[in-house]
C-alpha positions in Angstrom: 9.3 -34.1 93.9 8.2 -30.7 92.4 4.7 -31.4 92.3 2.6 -30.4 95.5 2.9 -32.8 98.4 -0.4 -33.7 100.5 1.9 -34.2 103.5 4.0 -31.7 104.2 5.0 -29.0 107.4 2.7 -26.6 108.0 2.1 -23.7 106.5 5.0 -24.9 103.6 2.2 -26.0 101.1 2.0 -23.8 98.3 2.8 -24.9 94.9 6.5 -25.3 93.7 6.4 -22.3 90.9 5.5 -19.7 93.2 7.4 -20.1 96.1 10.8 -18.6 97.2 12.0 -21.2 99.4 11.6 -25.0 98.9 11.8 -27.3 102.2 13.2 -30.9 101.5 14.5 -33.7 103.6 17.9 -35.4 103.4 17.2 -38.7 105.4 21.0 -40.0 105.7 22.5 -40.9 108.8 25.1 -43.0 107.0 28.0 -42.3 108.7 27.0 -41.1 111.8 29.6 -42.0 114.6 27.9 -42.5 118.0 23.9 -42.1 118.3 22.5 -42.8 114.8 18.4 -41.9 114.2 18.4 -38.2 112.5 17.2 -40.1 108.8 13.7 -39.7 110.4 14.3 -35.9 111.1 12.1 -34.2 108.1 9.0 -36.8 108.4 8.8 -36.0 112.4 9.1 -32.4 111.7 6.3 -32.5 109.0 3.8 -34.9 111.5 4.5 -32.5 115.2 4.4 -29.1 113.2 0.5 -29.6 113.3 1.0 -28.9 116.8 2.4 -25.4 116.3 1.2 -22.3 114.9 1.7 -20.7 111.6 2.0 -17.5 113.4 5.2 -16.3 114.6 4.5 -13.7 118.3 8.6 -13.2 118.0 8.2 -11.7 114.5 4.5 -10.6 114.2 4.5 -12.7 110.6 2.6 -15.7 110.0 3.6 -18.3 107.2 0.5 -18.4 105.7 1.5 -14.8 104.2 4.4 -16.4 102.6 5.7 -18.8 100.1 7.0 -21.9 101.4 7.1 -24.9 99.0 7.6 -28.6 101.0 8.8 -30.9 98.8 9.2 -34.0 100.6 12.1 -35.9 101.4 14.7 -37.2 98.8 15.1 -41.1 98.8 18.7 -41.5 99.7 21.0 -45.2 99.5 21.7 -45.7 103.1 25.2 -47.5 102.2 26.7 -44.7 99.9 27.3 -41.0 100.9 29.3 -40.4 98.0 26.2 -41.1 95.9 23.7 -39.7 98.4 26.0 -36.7 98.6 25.6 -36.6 94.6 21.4 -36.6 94.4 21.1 -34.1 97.0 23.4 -31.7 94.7 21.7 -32.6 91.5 18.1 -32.0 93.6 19.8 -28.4 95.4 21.0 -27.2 92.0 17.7 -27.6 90.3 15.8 -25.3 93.1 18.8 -22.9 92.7 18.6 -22.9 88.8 15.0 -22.0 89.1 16.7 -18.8 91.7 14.6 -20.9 94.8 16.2 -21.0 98.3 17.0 -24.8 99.1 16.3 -25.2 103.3 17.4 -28.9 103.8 16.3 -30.7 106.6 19.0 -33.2 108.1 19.9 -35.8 108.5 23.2 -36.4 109.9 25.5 -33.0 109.1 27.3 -34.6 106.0 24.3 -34.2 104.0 25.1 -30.6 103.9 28.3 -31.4 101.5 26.2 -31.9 98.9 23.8 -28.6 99.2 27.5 -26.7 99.3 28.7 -28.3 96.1 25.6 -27.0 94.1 25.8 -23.6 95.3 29.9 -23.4 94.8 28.9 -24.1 91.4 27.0 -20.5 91.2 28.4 -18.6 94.0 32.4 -18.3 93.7 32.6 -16.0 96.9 30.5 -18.3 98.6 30.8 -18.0 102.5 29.5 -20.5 105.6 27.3 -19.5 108.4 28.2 -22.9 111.2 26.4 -23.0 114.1 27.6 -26.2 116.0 29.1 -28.0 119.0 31.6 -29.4 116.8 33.9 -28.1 114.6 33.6 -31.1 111.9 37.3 -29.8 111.0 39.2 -33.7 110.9 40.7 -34.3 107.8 39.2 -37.7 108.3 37.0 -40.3 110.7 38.6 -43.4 110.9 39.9 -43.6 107.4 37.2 -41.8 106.2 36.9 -38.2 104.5 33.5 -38.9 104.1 32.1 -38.2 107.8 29.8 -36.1 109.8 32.9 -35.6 111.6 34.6 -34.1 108.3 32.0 -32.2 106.5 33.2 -28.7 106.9 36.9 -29.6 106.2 35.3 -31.0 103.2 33.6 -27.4 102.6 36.7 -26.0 103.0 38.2 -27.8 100.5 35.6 -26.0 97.9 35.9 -22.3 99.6 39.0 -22.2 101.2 40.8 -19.8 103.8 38.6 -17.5 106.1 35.4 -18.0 104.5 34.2 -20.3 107.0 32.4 -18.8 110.4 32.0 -21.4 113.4 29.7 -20.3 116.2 28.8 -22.0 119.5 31.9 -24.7 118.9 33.1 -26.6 121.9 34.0 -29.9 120.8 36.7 -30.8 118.5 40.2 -32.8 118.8 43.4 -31.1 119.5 44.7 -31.4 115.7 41.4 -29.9 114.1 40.8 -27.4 116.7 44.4 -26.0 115.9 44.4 -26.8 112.3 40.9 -24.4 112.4 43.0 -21.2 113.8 44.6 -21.5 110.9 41.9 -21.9 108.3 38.6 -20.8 109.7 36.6 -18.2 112.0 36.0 -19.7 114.9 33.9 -18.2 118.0 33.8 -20.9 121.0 30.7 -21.7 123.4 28.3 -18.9 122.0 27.5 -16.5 119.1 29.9 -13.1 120.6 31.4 -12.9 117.8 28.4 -12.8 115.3 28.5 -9.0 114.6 32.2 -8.9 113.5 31.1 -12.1 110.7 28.0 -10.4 110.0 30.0 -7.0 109.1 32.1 -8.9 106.6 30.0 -11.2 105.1 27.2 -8.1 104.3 28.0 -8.0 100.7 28.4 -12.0 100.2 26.5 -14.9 99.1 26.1 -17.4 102.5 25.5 -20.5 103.5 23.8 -21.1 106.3 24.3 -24.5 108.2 22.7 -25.4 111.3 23.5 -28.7 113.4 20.9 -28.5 116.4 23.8 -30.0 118.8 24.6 -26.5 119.1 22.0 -26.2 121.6 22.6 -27.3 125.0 21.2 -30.6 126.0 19.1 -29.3 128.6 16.6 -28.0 125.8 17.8 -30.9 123.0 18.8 -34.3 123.8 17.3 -35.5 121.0 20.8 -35.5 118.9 23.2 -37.6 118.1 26.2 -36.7 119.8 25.1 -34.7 122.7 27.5 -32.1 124.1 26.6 -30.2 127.4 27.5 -26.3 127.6 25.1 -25.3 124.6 23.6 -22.5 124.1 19.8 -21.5 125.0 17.1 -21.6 122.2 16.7 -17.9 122.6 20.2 -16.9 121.7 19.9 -18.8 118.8 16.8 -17.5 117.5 18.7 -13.7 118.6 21.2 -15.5 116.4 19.6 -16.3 113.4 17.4 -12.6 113.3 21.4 -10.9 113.6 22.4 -12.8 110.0 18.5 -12.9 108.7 19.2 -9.6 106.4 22.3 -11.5 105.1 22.1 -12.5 101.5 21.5 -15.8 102.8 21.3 -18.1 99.1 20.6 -21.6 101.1 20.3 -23.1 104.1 20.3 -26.2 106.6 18.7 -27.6 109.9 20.9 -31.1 110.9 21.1 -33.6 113.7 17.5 -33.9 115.1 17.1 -37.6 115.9 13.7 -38.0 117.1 14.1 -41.7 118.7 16.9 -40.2 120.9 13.8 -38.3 122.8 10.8 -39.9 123.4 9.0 -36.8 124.9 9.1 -35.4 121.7 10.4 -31.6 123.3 13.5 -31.5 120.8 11.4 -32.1 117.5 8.9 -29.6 118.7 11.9 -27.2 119.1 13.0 -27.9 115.5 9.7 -27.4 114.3 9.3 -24.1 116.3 13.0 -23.1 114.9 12.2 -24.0 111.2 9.0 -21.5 111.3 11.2 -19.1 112.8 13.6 -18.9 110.0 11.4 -18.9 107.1 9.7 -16.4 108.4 13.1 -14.2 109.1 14.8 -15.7 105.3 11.8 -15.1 103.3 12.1 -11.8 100.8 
C-alpha cells in the first residue's frame, strides 16, 4: 500500500517517500448502531474530488505545491473490530515510524481507536482534538466496549483524565454526559471554547478526530446518525485554521456515508473539508 496508487484524491498523488502526510481509508462500519454505509467513505471521496479544485480561495495554497501521499484504503474483516482495530494500528504506526502524518479517512468513528493506539505508543502526553455530535463516552453499547458509541471512552482508557477536548457535542446519555464532567473537556453545541484548549494544548502532541455528524444536517445528512443543531461548515473550517498551528501528529475525517445522500452535497463537503486541512496541516 506504499507504492503509488493510480486512483487516488486529487492533488494527494505524489510518491510515498516524499510526502509529509499519507491519506488512507478505514472502510469499517462494523458496529455502527443506526444508519450503517460510511465503509464506502474514502473511495467516494477519491471518485467526487475530481470535481473540486486543487486550489484552496480560503487559504491562497493549492495542493499541488504540497506533499500529499494517497495510499488507498486498508482491506478490513467486516465481522471483527478487534482485528480491524489491530491492522489499522500496525498500518498508522508504520507512516508514524517513517515521522509521516497518518489522515485516516472513516469509516464508522471506531476506526479511530486503532490510529490512537499507534500514536500512544510514541506520544506519552498525547492529547485529543473531538469534534462531534456525540460524545462516544458509554462505557459500552449493548454489551459491547467495542462501539462507535464507545470509542473515546476507549481513548480515554489510553490517555486518561483532561486530555480529552469535545467540541460541538449535543448528544450523549445522561450517565456518559455526566461521567464526561468528570473526565474530559467538553464544549456543547459549538467550538466557544476552542481558544482556552488551544492555549493548553500549544506545547502538546494532538490528535485530531473528526466525525462529520458534527455538522448540522442541514449541510450533511449524509451520516449515520444524524443529529439536528450542528454547526455550519464555516465554523468548522474557522475551527480547524484556530488548532492548524497545533503540533497536530495525526488526524481523522469519520462518518460520511455516501448512500445516506443521493445528491451527493455531503461527499462534496468532505472532499472540500479534506483539501482544506491538508492545506492548513501541511509543514
Amino acid at each position: 500500500m506504499l507504492e503509488k496508487n493510480i486512483h487516488t484524491i486529487l492533488g494527494c498523488d505524489n510518491n510515498y517517500s516524499e510526502s509529509k502526510i499519507v491519506v488512507f481509508g478505514a472502510p469499517y462500519d462494523g458496529t455502527t448502531s443506526y444508519r450503517p454505509g460510511t465503509r464506502f467513505a474514502a473511495s467516494a471521496i477519491r471518485n467526487e474530488s475530481y470535481s473540486m479544485e486543487t486550489y484552496s480561495p480560503y487559504q491562497d495554497k493549492d495542493l499541488e505545491d504540497i506533499n500529499v501521499f494517497d495510499a488507498g484504503d486498508l482491506e478490513l474483516p467486516f465481522g471483527n473490530p478487534a482485528k480491524a482495530l489491530e491492522q489499522i494500528e500496525v498500518f498508522s504506526s508504520e507512516i508514524l515510524k517513517d515521522e509521516k502524518i497518518p489522515f485516516m479517512i472513516g469509516g464508522e468513528h471506531l476506526v479511530t481507536l486503532g490510529a490512537i493506539r499507534a500514536v500512544t505508543q510514541l506520544h506519552k502526553d498525547l492529547h485529543i482534538i473531538h469534534f462531534d455530535a456525540h460524545s462516544d463516552l458509554r462505557d459500552e453499547y449493548l454489551g459491547e466496549p467495542l462501539s462507535h458509541a464507545t470509542v473515546i471512552r476507549r481513548c480515554w482508557d489510553l490517555v486518561g483524565d483532561n486530555r480529552i477536548f469535545q467540541f460541538g457535542i449535543r448528544s450523549g446519555s445522561k450517565e456518559e454526559i455526566y461521567w464526561g464532567r468528570k473526565h474530559v473537556h467538553t464544549c456543547f453545541y459549538n467550538f466557544n471554547d476552542l481558544d482556552y484548549a488551544v492555549d493548553i494544548l500549544k506545547d502538546k502532541p494532538v490528535y485530531l478526530t473528526i466525525d462529520l455528524d458534527v455538522l448540522d444536517t442541514s449541510v450533511f445528512p449524509g451520516t449515520g446518525t444524524p443529529e439536528a443543531g450542528g454547526v455550519t461548515f464555516n465554523e468548522l473550517l474557522n475551527a480547524i485554521k484556530k488548532i492548524s498551528n497545533l503540533n497536530i501528529v495525526a488526524l481523522d475525517m469519520t462518518e460520511l456515508s455516501p448512500p445516506l445522500d443521493p445528491s451527493g452535497a455531503s461527499t462534496a463537503l468532505a472532499c472540500k473539508l479534506l483539501r482544506e486541512i491538508l492545506l492548513y496541516v501541511y509543514r
